[in-house]
N, CA, C and O atoms as a printed pandas DataFrame, in Angstrom:
     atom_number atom_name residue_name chain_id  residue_number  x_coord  y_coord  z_coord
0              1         N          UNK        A               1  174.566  197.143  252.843
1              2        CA          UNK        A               1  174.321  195.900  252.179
2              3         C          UNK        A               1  173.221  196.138  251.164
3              4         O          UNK        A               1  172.060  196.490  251.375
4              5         N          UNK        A               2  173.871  195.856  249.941
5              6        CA          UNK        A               2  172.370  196.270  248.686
6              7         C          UNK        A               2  172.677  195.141  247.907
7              8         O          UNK        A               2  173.807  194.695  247.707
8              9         N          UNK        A               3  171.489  194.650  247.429
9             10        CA          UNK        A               3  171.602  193.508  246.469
10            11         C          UNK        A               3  170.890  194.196  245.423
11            12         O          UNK        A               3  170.701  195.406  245.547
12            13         N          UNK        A               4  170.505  193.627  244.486
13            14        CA          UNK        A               4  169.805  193.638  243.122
14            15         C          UNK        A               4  168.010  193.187  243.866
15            16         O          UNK        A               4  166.929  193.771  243.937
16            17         N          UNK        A               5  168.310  192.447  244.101
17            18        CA          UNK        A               5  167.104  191.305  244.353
18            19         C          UNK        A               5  166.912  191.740  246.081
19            20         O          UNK        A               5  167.908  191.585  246.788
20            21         N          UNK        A               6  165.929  192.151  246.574
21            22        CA          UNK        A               6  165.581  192.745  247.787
22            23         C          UNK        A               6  165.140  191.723  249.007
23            24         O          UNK        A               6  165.058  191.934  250.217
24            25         N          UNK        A               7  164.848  190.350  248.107
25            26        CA          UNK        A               7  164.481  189.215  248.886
26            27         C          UNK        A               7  166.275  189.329  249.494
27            28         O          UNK        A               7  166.238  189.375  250.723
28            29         N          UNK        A               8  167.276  189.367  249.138
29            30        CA          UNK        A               8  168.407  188.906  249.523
30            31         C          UNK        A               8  169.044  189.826  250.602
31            32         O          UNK        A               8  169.724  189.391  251.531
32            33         N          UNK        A               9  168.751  191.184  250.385
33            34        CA          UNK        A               9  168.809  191.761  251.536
34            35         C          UNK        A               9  167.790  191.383  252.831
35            36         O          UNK        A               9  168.325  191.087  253.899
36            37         N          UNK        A              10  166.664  191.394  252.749
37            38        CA          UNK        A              10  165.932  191.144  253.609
38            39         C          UNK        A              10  166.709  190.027  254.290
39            40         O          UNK        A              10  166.979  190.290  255.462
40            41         N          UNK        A              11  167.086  188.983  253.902
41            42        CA          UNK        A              11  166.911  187.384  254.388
42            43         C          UNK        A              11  168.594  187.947  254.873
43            44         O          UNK        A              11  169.109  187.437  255.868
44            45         N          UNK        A              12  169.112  188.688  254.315
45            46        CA          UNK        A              12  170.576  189.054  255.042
46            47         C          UNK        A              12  170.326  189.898  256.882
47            48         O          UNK        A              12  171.001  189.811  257.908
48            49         N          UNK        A              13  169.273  190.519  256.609
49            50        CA          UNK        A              13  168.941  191.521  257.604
50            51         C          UNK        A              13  168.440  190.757  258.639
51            52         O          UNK        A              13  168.695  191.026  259.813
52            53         N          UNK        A              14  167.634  189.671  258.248
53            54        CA          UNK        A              14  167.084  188.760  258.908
54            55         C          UNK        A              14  167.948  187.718  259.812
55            56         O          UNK        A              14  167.622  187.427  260.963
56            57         N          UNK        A              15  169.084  187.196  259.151
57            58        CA          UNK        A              15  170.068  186.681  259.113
58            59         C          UNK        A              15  170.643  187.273  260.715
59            60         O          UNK        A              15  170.504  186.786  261.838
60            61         N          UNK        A              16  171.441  188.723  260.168
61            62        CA          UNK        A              16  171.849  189.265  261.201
62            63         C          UNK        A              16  171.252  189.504  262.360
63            64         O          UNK        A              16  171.879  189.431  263.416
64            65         N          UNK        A              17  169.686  189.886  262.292
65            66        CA          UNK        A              17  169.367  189.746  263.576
66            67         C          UNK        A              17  169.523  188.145  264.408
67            68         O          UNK        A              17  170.185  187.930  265.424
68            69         N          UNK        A              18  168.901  187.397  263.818
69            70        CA          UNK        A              18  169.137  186.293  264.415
70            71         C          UNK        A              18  170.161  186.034  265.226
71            72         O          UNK        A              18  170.044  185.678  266.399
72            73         N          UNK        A              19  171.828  186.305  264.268
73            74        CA          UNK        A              19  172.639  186.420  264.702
74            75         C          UNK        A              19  173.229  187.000  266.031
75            76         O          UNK        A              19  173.929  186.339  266.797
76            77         N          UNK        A              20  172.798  188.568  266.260
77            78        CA          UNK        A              20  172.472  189.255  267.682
78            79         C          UNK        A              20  171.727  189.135  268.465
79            80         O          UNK        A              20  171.871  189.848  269.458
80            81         N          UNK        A              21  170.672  188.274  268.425
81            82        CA          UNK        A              21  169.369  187.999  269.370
82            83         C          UNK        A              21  169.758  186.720  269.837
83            84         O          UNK        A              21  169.465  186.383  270.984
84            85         N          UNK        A              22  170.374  185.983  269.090
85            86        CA          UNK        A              22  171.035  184.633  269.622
86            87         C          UNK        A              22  171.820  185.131  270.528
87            88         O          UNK        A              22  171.239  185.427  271.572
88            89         N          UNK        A              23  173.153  185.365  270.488
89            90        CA          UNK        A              23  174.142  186.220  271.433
90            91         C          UNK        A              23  173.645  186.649  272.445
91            92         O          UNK        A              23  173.797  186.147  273.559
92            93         N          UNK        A              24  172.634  188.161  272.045
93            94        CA          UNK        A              24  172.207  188.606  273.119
94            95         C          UNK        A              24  172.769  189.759  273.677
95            96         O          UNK        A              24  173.705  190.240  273.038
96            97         N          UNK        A              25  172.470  190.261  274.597
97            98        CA          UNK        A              25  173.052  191.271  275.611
98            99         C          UNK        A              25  174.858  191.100  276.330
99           100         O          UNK        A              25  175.603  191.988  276.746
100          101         N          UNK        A              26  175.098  189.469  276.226
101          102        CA          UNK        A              26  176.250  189.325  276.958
102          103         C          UNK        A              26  176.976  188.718  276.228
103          104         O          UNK        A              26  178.111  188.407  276.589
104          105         N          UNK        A              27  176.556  188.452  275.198
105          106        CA          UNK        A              27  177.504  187.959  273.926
106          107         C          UNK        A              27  178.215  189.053  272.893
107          108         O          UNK        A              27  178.968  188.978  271.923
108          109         N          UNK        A              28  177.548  190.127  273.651
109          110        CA          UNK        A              28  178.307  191.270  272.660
110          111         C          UNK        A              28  179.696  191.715  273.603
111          112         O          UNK        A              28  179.971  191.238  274.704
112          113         N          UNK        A              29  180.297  192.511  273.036
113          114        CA          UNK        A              29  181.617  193.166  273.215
114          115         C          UNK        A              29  181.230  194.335  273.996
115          116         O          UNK        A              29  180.214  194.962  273.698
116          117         N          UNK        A              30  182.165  194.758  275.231
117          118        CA          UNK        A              30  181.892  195.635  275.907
118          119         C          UNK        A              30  183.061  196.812  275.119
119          120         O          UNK        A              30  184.000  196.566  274.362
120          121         N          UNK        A              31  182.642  197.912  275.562
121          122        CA          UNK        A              31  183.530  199.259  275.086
122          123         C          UNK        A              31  184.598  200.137  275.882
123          124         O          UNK        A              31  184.484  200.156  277.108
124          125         N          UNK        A              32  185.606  200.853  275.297
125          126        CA          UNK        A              32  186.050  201.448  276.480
126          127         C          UNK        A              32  186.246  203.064  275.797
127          128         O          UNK        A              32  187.042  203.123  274.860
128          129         N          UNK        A              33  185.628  204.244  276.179
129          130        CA          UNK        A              33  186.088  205.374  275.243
130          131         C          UNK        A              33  187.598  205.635  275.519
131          132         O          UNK        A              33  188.391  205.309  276.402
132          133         N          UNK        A              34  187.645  206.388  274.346
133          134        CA          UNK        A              34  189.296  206.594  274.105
134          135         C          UNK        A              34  189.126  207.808  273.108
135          136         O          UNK        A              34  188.149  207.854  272.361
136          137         N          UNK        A              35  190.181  208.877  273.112
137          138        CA          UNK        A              35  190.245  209.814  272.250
138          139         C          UNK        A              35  191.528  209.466  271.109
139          140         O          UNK        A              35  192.664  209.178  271.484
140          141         N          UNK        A              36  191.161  209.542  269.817
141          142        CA          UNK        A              36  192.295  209.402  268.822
142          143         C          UNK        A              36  192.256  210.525  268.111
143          144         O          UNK        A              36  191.333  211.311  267.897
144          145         N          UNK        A              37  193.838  210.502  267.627
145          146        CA          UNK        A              37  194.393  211.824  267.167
146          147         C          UNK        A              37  194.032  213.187  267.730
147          148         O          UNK        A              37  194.113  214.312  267.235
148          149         N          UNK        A              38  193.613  212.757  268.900
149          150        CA          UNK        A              38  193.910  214.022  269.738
150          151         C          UNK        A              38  192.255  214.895  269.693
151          152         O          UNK        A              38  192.130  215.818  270.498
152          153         N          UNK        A              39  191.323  214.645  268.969
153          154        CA          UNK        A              39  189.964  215.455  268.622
154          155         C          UNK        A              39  189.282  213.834  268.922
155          156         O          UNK        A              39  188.745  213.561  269.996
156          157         N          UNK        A              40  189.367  213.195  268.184
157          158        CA          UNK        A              40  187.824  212.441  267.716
158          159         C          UNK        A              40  187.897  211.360  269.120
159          160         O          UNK        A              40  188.899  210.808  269.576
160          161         N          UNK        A              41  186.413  211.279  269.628
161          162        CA          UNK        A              41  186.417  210.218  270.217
162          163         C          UNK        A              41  185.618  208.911  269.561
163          164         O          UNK        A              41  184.743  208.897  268.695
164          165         N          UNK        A              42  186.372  207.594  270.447
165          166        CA          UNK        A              42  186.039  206.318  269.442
166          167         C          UNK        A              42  185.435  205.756  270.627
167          168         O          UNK        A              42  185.401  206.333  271.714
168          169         N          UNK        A              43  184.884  204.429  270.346
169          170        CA          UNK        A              43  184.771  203.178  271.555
170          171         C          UNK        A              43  185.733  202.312  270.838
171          172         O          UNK        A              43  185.810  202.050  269.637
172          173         N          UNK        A              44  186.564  201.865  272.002
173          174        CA          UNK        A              44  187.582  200.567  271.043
174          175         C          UNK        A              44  186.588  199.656  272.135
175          176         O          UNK        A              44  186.244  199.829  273.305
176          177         N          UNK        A              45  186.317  198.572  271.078
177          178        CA          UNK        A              45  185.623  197.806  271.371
178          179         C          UNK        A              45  186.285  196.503  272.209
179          180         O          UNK        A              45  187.151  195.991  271.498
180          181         N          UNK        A              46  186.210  196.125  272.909
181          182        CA          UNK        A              46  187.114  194.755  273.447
182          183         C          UNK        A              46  186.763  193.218  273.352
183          184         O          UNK        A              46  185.685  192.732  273.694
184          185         N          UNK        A              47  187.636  192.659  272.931
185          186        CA          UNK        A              47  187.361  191.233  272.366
186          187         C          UNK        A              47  186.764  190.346  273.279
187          188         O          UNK        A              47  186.742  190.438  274.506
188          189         N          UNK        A              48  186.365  189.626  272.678
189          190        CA          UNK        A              48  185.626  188.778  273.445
190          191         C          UNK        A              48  186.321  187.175  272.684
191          192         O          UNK        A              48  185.765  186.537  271.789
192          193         N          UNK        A              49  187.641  186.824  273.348
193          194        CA          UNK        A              49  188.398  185.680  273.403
194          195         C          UNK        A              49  187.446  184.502  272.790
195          196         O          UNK        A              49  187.756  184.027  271.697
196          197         N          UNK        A              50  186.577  184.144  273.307
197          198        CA          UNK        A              50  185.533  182.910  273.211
198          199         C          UNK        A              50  184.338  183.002  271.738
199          200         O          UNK        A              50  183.681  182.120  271.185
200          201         N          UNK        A              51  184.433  184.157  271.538
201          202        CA          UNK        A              51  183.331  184.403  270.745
202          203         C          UNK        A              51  183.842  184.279  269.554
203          204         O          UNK        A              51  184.993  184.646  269.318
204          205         N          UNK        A              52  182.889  183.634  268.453
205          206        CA          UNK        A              52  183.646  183.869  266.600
206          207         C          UNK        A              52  183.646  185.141  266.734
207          208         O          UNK        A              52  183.014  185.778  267.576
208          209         N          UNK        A              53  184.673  185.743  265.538
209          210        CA          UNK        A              53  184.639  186.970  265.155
210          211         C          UNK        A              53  184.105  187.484  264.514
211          212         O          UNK        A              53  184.424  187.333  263.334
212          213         N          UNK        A              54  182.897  188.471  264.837
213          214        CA          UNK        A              54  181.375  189.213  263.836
214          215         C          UNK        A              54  182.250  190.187  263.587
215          216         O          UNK        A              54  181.828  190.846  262.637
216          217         N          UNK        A              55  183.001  190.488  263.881
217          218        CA          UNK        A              55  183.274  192.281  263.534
218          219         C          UNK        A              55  182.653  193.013  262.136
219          220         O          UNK        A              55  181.958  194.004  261.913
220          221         N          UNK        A              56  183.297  191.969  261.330
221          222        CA          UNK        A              56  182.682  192.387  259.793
222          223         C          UNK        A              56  180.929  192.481  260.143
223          224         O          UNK        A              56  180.251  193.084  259.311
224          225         N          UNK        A              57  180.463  192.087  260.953
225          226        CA          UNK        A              57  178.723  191.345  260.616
226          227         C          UNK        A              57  178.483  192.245  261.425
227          228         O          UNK        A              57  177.269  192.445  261.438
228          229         N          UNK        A              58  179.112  193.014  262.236
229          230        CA          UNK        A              58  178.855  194.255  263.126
230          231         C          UNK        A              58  178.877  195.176  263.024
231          232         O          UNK        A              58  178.178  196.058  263.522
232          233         N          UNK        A              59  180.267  195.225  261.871
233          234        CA          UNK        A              59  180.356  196.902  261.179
234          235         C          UNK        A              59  179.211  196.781  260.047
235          236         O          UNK        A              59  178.638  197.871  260.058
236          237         N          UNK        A              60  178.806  196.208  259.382
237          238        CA          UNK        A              60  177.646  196.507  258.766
238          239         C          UNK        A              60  176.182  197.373  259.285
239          240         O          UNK        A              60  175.526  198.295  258.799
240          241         N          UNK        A              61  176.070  196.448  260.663
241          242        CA          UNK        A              61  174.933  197.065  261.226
242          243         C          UNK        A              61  175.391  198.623  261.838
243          244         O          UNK        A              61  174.633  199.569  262.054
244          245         N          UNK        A              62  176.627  198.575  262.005
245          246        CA          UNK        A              62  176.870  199.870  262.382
246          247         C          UNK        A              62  177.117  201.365  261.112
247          248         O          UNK        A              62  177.108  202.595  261.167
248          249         N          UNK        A              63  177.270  200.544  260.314
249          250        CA          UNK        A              63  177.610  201.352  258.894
250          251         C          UNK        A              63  176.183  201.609  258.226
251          252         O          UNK        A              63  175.950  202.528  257.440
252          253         N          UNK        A              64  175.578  200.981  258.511
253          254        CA          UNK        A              64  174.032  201.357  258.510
254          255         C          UNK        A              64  172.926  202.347  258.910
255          256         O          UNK        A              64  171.906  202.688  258.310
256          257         N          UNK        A              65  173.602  202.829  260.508
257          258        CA          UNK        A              65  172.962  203.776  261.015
258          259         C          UNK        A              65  173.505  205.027  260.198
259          260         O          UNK        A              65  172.694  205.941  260.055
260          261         N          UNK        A              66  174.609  205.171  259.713
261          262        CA          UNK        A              66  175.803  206.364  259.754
262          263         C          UNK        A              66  175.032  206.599  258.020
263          264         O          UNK        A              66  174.831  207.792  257.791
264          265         N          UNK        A              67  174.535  205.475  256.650
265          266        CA          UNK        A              67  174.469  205.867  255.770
266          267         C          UNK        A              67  172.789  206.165  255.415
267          268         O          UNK        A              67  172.202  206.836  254.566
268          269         N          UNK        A              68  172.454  205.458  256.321
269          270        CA          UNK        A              68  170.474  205.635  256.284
270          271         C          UNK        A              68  170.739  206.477  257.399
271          272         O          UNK        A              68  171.220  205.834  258.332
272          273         N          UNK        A              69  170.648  207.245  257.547
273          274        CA          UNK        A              69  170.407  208.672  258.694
274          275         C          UNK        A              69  168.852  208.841  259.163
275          276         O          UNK        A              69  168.404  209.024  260.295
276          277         N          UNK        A              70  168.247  208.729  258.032
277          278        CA          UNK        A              70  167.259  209.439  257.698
278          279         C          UNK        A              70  166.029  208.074  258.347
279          280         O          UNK        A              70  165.015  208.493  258.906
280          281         N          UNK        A              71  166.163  207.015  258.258
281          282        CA          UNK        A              71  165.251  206.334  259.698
282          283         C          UNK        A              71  165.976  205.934  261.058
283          284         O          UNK        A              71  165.711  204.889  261.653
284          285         N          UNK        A              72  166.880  206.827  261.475
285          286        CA          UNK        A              72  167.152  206.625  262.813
286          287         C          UNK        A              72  166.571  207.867  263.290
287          288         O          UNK        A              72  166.516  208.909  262.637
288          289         N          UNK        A              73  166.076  207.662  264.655
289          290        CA          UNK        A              73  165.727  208.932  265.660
290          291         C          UNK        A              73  167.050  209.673  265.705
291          292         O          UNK        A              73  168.111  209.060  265.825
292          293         N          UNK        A              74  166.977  211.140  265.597
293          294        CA          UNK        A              74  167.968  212.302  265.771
294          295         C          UNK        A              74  168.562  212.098  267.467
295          296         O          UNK        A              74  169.714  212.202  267.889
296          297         N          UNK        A              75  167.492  211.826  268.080
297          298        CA          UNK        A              75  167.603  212.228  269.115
298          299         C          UNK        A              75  168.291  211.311  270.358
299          300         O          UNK        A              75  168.241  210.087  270.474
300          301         N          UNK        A              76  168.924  212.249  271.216
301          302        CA          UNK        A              76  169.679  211.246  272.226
302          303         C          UNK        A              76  171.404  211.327  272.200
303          304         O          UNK        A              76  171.721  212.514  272.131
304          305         N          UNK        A              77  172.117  210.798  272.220
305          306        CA          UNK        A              77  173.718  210.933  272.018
306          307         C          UNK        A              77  173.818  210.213  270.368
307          308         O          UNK        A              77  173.353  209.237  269.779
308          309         N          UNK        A              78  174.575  211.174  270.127
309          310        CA          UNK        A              78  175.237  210.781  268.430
310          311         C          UNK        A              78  175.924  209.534  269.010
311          312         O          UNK        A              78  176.425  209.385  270.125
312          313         N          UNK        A              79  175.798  208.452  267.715
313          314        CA          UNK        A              79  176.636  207.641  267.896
314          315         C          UNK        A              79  178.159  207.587  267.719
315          316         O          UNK        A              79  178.528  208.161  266.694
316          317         N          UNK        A              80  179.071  207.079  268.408
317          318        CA          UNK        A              80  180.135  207.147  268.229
318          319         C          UNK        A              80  180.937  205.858  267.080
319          320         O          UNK        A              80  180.424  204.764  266.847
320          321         N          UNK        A              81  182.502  206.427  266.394
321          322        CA          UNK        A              81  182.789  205.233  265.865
322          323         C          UNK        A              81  183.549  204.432  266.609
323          324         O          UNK        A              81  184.291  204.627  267.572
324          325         N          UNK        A              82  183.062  202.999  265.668
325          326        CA          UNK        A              82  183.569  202.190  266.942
326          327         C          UNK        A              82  184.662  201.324  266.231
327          328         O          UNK        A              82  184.516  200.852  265.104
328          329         N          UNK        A              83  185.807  201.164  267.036
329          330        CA          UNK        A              83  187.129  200.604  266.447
330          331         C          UNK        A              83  187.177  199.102  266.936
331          332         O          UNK        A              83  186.839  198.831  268.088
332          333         N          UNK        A              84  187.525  198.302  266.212
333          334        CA          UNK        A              84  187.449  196.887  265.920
334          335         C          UNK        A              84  188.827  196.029  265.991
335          336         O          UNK        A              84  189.228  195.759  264.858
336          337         N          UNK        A              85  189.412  195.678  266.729
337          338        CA          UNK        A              85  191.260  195.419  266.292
338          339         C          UNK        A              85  191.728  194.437  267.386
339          340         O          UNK        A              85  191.325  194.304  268.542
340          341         N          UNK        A              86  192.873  193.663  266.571
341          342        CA          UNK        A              86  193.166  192.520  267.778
342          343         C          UNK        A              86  193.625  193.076  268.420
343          344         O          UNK        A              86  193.713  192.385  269.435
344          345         N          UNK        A              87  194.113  194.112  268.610
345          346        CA          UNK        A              87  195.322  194.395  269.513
346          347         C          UNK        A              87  194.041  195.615  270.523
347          348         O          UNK        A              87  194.401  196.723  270.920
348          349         N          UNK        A              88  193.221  195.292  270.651
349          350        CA          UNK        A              88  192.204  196.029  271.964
350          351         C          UNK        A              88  192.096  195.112  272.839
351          352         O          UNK        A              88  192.033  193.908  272.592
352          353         N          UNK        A              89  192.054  195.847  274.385
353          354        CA          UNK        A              89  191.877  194.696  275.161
354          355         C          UNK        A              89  191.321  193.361  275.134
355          356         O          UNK        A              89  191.114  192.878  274.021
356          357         N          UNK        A              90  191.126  192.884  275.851
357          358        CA          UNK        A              90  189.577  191.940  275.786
358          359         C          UNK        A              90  189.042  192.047  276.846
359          360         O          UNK        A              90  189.467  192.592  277.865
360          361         N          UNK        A              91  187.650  191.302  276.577
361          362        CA          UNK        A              91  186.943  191.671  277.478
362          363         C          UNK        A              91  186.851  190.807  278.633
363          364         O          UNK        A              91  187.102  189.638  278.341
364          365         N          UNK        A              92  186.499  191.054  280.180
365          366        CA          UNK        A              92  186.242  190.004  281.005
366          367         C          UNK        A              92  185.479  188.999  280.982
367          368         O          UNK        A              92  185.539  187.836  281.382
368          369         N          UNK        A              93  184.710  189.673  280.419
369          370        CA          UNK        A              93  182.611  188.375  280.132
370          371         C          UNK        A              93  183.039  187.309  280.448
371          372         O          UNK        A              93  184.217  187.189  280.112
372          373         N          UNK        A              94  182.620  186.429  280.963
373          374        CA          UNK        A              94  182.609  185.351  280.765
374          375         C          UNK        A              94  181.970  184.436  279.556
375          376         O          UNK        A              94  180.989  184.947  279.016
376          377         N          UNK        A              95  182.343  183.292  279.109
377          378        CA          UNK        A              95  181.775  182.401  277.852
378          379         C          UNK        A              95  180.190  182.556  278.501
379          380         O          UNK        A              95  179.907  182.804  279.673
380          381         N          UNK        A              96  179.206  182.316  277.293
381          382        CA          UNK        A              96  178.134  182.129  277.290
382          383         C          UNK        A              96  177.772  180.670  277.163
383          384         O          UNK        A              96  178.338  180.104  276.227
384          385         N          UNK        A              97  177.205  180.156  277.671
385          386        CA          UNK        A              97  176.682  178.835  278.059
386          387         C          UNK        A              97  175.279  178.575  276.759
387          388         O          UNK        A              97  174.446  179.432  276.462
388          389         N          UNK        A              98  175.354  177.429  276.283
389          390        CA          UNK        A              98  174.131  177.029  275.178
390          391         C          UNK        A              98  174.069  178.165  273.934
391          392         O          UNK        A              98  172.917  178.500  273.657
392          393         N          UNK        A              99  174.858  178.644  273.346
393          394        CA          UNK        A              99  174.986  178.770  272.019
394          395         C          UNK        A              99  175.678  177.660  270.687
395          396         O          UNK        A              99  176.502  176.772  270.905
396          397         N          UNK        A             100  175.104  177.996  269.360
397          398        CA          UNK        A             100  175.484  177.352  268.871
398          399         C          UNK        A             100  176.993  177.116  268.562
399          400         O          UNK        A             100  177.880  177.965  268.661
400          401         N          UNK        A             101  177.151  175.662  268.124
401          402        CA          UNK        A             101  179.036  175.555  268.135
402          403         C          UNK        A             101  179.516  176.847  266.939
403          404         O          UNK        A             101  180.590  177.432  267.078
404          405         N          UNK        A             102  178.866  177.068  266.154
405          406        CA          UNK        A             102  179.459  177.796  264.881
406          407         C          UNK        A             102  179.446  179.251  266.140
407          408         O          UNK        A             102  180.015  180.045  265.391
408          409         N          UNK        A             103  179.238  179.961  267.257
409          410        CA          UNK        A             103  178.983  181.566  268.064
410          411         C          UNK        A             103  180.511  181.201  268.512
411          412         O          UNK        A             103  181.248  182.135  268.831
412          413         N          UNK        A             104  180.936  180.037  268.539
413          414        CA          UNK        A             104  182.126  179.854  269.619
414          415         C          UNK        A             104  183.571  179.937  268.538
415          416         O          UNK        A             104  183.565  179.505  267.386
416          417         N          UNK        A             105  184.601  180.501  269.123
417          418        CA          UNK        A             105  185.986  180.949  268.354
418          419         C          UNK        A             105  186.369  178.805  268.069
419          420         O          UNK        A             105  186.601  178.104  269.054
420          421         N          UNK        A             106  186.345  178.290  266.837
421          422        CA          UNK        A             106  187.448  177.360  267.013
422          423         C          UNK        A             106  188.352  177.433  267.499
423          424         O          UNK        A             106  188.524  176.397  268.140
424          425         N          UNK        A             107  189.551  178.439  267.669
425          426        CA          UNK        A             107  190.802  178.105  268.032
426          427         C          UNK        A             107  190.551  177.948  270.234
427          428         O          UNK        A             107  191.362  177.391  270.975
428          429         N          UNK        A             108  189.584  178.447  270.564
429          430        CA          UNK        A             108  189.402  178.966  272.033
430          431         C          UNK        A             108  188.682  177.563  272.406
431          432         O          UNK        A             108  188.875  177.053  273.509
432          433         N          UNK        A             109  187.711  176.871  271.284
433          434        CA          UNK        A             109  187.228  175.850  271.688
434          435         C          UNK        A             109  188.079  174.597  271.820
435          436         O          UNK        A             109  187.806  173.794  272.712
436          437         N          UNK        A             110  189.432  174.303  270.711
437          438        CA          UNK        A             110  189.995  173.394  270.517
438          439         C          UNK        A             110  191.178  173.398  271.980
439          440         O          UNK        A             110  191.875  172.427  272.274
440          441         N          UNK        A             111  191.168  174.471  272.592
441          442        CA          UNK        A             111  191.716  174.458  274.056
442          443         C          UNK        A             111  191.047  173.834  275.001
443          444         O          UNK        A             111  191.762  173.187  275.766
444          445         N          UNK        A             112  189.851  173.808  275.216
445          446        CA          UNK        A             112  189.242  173.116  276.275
446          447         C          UNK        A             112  189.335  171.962  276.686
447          448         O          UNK        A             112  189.717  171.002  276.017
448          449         N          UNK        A             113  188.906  171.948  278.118
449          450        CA          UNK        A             113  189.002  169.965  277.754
450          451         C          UNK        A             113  187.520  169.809  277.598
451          452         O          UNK        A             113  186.589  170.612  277.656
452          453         N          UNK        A             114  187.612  168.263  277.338
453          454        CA          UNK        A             114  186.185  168.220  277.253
454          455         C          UNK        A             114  184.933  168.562  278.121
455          456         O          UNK        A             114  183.758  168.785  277.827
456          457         N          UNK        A             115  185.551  168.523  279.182
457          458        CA          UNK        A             115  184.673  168.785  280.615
458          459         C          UNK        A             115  184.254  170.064  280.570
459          460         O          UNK        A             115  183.083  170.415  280.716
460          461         N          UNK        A             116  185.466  170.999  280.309
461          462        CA          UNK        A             116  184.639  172.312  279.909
462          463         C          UNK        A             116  183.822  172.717  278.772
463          464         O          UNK        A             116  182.839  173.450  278.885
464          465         N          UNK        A             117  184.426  172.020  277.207
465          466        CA          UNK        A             117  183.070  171.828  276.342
466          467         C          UNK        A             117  182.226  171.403  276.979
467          468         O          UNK        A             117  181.344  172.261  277.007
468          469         N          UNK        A             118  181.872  170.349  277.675
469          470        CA          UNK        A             118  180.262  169.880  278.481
470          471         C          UNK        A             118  180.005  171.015  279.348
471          472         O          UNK        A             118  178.843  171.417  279.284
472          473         N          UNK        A             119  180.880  171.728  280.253
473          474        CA          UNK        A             119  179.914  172.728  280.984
474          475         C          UNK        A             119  179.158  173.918  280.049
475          476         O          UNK        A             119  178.049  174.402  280.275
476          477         N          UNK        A             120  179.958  174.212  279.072
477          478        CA          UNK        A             120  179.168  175.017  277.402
478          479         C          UNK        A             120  177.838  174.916  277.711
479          480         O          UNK        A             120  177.054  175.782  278.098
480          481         N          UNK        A             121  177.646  173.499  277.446
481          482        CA          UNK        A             121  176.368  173.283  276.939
482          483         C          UNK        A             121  176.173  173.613  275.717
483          484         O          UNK        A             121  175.212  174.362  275.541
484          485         N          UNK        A             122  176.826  173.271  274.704
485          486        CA          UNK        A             122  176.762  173.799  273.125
486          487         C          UNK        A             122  175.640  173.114  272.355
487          488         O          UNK        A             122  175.534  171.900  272.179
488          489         N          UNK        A             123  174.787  174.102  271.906
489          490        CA          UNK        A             123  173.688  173.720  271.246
490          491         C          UNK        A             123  173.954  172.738  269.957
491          492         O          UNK        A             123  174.633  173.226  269.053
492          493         N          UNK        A             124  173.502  171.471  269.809
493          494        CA          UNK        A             124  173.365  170.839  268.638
494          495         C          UNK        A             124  172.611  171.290  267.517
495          496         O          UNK        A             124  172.759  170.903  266.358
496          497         N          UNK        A             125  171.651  172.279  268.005
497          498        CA          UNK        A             125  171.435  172.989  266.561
498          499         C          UNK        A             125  172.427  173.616  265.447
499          500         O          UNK        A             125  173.399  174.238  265.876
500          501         N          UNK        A             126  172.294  173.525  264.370
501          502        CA          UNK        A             126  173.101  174.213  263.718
502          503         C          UNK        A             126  173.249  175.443  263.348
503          504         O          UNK        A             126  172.183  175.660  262.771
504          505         N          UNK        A             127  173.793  176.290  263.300
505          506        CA          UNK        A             127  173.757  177.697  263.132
506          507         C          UNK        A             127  174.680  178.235  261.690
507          508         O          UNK        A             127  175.859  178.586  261.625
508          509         N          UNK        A             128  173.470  178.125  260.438
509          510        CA          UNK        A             128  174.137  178.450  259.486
510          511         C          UNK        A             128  174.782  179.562  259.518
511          512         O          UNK        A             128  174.399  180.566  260.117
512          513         N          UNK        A             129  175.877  179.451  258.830
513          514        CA          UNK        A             129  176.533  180.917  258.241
514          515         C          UNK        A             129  176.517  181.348  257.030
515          516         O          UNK        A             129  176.734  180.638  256.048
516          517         N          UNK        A             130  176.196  182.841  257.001
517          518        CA          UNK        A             130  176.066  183.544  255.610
518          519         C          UNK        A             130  176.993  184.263  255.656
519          520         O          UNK        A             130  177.427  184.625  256.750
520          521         N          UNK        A             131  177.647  184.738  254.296
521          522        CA          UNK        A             131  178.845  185.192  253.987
522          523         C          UNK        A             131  178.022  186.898  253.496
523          524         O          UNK        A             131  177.077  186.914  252.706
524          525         N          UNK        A             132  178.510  188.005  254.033
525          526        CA          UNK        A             132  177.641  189.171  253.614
526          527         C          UNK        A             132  178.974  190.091  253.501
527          528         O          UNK        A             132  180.077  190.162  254.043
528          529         N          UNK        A             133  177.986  190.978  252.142
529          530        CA          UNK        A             133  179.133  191.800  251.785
530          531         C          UNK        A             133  178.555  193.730  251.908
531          532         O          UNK        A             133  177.472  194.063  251.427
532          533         N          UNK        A             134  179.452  194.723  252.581
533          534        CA          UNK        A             134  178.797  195.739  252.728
534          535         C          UNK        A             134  179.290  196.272  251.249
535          536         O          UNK        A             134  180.356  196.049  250.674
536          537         N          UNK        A             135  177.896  197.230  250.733
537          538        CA          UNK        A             135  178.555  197.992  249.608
538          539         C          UNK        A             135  178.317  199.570  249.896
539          540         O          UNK        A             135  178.761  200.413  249.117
């Protein structure tokens, strides 16, 4: 993500964390390794039914480590790539309780009844969305 204007990255970077610190630990997507084409190994990542779809807002942060090399620690396990696709499992997680309505899939929410929107607990805060582009 590069802008012209550095305030705009920042407030993008900023953005995204928010975005993952809201979520959290159990709002993310769990992994499963898998070998493709026979050499490379991937994590196919598994959906998470309930959740909007970050993928794009995820491969950024992940496309990040891979092109700035040079402030991540060397050390520890190389990261692996990670594959993104409807057609990967999903995951078991259960929904997360008190996030904002914009963290939750419309189509998964417009299933519920209301009783289960109320067990949510869906935050009335609003949770803007920014539209970000990787270059």
């Amino acid at each position: 993500m590069k802008s012209e204007d550095p305030d705009d990255d920042l407030r993008s970077w900023k953005w995204l964390q928010r975005l993952i610190n809201t979520l959290g630990e159990h709002g993310m997507s769990s992994e499963e390794s898998s070998v493709e084409n026979g050499i490379e190994n991937v994590l196919r990542v598994k959906n998470l039914e309930w959740r909007k779809n970050i993928n794009k807002e995820l491969e950024i942060v992940d496309l990040q480590r891979v092109v700035d090399k040079d402030i991540f620690c060397s050390q520890g396990a190389k990261p692996l790539p990670r594959k993104r696709a409807p057609n990967n499992p999903n995951s078991s997680r259960v929904p997360l309780m008190g996030l904002p309505m914009a963290l939750y899939d419309d189509m998964w929410i417009s299933q519920l009844t209301e009783l289960q929107r109320e067990s949510l607990k869906i935050l009335k805060d609003p949770f803007p969305w920014m539209k970000l582009v990787a270059t």
